[in-house]
Structure formats: structure tokens, C-alpha cells
C-alpha positions, 0 to 999 in steps of 0.5 A, spaced: 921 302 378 919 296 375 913 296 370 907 290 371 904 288 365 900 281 363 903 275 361 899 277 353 902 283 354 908 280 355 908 276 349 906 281 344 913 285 346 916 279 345 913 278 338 914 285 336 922 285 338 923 278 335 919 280 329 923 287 329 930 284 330 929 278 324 926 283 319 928 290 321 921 293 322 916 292 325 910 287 326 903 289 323 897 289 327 895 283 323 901 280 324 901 280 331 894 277 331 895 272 326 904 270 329 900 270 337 893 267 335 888 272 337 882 273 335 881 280 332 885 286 331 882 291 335 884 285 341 892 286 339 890 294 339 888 294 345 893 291 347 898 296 344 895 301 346 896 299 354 903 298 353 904 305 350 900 307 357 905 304 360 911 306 357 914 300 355 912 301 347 913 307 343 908 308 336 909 315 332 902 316 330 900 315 323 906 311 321 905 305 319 910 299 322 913 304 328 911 301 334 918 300 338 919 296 345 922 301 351 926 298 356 921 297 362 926 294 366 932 299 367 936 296 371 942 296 365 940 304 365 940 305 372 947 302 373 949 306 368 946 313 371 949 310 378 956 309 374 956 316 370 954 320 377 960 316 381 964 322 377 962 328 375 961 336 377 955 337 381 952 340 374 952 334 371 949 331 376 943 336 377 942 334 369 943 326 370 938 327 376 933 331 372 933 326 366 932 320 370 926 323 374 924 324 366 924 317 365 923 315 371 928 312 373 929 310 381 936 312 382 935 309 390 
């Protein structure tokens, strides 16, 4: 299950996992704008908000500098799912099958 999102979509992730990884959290909304030269806050909202949509970035309402990038891809977790289904009791399965359709995952 692959995720489209925009190439400034894109950026934005970027931005925040660049930024997250060298200052161990997250970027503000104004620092977005400013390190991706928007020209306004509510653009970068907008954009926040359309990502969080999508399941590709994580906010914890009223928190400040919360915003956390998903894993949109899946192909390392579905190689996991696929590895750890090899396995396992019938149980188990059932419990894989049933988180995967939770986050989407296409064990197909």
C-alpha cells in the first residue's frame, strides 16, 4: 500500500526527519516555513494537516514540537509481517493478519 503525496509534501517530510534526527525534536511550524521557504504558517499547516490525513505524520494535539513522520512505505514492515507469518501458530497469525489490516499493511 503505497501512499501518494506531493513532491512539497515530501520536502516537508524530509525537512522534519532531517531536522528531528539532528536536533532530537521536532521542527516548528515556523521553522518548517522558514528551512522550506514558504510564505506563510497556515501554508505549512495545511500541509501538516494533509499529511496527518494521510497517515504519514503523527501530532499529539496541543503539544508543541510533536510531529512525528510514519513509515508510508511499508515495504521493510511488510517484509517483517511476511518473515514472522513463516513461523508461527495459527494464533499468532490471526493476531498478525489482524494488526496488519489495522495499519494497512498488503501482505498480498
Amino acid at each position: 500500500m503505497a501512499v501518494k503525496i506531493t513532491k512539497k509534501q515530501l520536502a516537508v517530510l524530509n525537512f522534519l526527519q532531517d531536522f528531528t534526527e539532528e536536533n532530537g525534536y521536532s521542527p516548528s511550524y515556523r521553522e518548517i516555513m522558514a528551512g522550506l521557504g514558504l510564505s506563510s504558517v497556515s501554508a505549512v499547516a495545511e500541509h501538516v494537516e494533509n499529511l496527518v490525513e494521510k497517515g504519514v505524520l503523527r501530532k499529539v494535539p496541543g503539544a508543541a514540537r510533536s510531529l512525528e513522520v510514519l513509515d508510508y512505505k511499508h515495504e521493510e514492515t511488510v517484509g517483517l509481517f511476511k518473515a514472522k507469518m513463516l513461523d508461527c501458530t495459527d494464533e499468532a497469525r490471526k493476531v498478525l493478519v489482524a494488526a496488519a489490516e489495522i495499519l494497512g499493511l498488503d501482505l498480498e
